[in-house]
C-alpha positions as a LaTeX table, in Angstrom:
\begin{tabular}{lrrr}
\hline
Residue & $x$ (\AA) & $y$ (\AA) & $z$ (\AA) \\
\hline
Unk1 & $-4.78$ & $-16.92$ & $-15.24$ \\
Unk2 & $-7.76$ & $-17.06$ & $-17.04$ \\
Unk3 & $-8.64$ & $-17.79$ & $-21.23$ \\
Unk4 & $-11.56$ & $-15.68$ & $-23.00$ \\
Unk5 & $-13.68$ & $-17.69$ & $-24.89$ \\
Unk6 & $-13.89$ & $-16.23$ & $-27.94$ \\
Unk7 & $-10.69$ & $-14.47$ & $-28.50$ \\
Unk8 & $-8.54$ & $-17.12$ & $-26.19$ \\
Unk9 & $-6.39$ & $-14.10$ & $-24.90$ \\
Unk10 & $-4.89$ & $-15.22$ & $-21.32$ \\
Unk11 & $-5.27$ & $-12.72$ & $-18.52$ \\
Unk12 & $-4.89$ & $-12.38$ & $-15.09$ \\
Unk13 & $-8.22$ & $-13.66$ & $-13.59$ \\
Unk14 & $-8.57$ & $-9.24$ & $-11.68$ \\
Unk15 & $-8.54$ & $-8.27$ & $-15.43$ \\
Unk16 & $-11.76$ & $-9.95$ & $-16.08$ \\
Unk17 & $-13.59$ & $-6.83$ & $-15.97$ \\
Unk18 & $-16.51$ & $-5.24$ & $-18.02$ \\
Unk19 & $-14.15$ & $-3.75$ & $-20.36$ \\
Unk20 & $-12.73$ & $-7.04$ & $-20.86$ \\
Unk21 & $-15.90$ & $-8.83$ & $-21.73$ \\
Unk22 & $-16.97$ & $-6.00$ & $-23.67$ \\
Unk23 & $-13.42$ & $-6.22$ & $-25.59$ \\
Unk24 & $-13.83$ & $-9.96$ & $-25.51$ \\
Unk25 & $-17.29$ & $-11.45$ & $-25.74$ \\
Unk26 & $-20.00$ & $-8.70$ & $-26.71$ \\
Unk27 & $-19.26$ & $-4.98$ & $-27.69$ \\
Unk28 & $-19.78$ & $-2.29$ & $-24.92$ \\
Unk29 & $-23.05$ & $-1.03$ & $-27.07$ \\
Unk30 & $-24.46$ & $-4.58$ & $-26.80$ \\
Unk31 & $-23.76$ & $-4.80$ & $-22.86$ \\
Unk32 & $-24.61$ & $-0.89$ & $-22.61$ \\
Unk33 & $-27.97$ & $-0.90$ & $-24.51$ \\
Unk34 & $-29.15$ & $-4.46$ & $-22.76$ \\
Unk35 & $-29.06$ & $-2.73$ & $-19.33$ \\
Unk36 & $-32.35$ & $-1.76$ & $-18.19$ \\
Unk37 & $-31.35$ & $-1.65$ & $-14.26$ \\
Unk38 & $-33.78$ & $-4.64$ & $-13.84$ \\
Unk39 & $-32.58$ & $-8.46$ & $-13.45$ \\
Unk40 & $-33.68$ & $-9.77$ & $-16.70$ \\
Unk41 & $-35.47$ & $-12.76$ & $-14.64$ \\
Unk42 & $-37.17$ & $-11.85$ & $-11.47$ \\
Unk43 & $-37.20$ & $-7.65$ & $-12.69$ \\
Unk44 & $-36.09$ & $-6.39$ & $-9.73$ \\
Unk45 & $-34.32$ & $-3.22$ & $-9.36$ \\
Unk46 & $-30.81$ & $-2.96$ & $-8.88$ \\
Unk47 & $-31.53$ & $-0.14$ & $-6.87$ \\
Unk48 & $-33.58$ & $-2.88$ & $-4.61$ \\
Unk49 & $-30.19$ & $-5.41$ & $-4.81$ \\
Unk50 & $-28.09$ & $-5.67$ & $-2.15$ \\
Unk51 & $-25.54$ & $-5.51$ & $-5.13$ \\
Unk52 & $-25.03$ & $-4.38$ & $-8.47$ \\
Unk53 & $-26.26$ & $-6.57$ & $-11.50$ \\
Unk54 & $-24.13$ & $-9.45$ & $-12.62$ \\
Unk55 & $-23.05$ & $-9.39$ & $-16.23$ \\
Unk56 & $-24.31$ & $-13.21$ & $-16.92$ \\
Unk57 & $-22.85$ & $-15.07$ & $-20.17$ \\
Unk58 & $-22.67$ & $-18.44$ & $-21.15$ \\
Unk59 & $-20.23$ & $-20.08$ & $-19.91$ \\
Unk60 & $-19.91$ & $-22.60$ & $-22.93$ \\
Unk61 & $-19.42$ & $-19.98$ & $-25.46$ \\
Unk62 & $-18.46$ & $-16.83$ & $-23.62$ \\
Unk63 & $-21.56$ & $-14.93$ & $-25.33$ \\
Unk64 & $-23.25$ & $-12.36$ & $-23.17$ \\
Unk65 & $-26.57$ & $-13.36$ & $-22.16$ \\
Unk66 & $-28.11$ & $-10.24$ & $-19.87$ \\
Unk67 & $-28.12$ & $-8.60$ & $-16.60$ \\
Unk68 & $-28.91$ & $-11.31$ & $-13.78$ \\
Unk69 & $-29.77$ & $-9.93$ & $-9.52$ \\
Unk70 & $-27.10$ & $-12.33$ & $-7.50$ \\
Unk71 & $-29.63$ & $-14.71$ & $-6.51$ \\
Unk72 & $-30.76$ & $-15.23$ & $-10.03$ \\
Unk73 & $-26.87$ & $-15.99$ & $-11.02$ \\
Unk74 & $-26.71$ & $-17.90$ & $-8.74$ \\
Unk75 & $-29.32$ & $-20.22$ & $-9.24$ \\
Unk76 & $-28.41$ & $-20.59$ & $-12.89$ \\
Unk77 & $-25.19$ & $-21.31$ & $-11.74$ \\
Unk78 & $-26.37$ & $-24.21$ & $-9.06$ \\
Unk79 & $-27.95$ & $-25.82$ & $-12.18$ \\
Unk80 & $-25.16$ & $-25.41$ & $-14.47$ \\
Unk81 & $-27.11$ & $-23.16$ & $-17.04$ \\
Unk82 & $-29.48$ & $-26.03$ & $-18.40$ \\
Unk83 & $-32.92$ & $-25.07$ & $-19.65$ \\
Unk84 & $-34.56$ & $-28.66$ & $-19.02$ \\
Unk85 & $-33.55$ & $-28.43$ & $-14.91$ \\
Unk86 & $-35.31$ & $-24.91$ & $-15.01$ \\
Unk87 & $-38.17$ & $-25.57$ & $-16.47$ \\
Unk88 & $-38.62$ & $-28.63$ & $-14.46$ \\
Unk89 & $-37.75$ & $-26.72$ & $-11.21$ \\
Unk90 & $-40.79$ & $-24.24$ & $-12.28$ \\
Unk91 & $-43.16$ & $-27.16$ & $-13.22$ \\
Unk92 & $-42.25$ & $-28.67$ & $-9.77$ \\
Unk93 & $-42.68$ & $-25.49$ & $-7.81$ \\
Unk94 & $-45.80$ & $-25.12$ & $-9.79$ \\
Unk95 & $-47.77$ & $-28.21$ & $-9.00$ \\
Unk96 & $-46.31$ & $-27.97$ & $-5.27$ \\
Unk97 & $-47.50$ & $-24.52$ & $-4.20$ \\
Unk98 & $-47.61$ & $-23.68$ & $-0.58$ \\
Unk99 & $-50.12$ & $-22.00$ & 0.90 \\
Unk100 & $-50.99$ & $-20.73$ & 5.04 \\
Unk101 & $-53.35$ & $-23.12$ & 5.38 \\
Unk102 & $-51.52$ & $-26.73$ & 3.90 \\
\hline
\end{tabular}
């Protein structure tokens, strides 16, 4: 079982759908007109995604964020949705850039 968020309705965990977040967390013209078929991150195309976008929220509040590619989900995921890691990680990758020739 599984507890929305915002409304604290208890569903099956296969009812988590995205009528259910729509119902839920954002309305469906929120989710609907945020979709531009790009990962709001990285841009690419779903149609270049091995998968269909992920409907990314916060997983503190339950608010809808965005669309997110998997491997940008994913990454937010490994570190646990906090602003300071990312922006660290991109300083890091940053001032550590590889090129052919190092």
């Amino acid at each position: 079982m599984k507890t929305c968020t915002k409304c604290g309705e208890t569903k099956e965990e296969s009812q988590f759908s995205l009528t259910s977040y729509a119902a839920c967390i954002a309305t469906v013209e929120e989710i609907k007109s945020a979709f531009t078929g790009k990962c709001f991150v990285c841009g690419i195309p779903e149609t270049e995604c091995n998968q269909r976008l992920h409907l990314d929220h916060c997983h503190k509040t339950g608010r809808f964020r965005g669309w997110l590619c998997g491997r940008c989900n994913r990454v937010a995921g490994h570190i646990d949705d906090a602003p300071e890691i990312a922006l660290a990680l991109a300083m890091y990758l940053e001032n550590h850039v590889c090129s052919k020739t190092n």
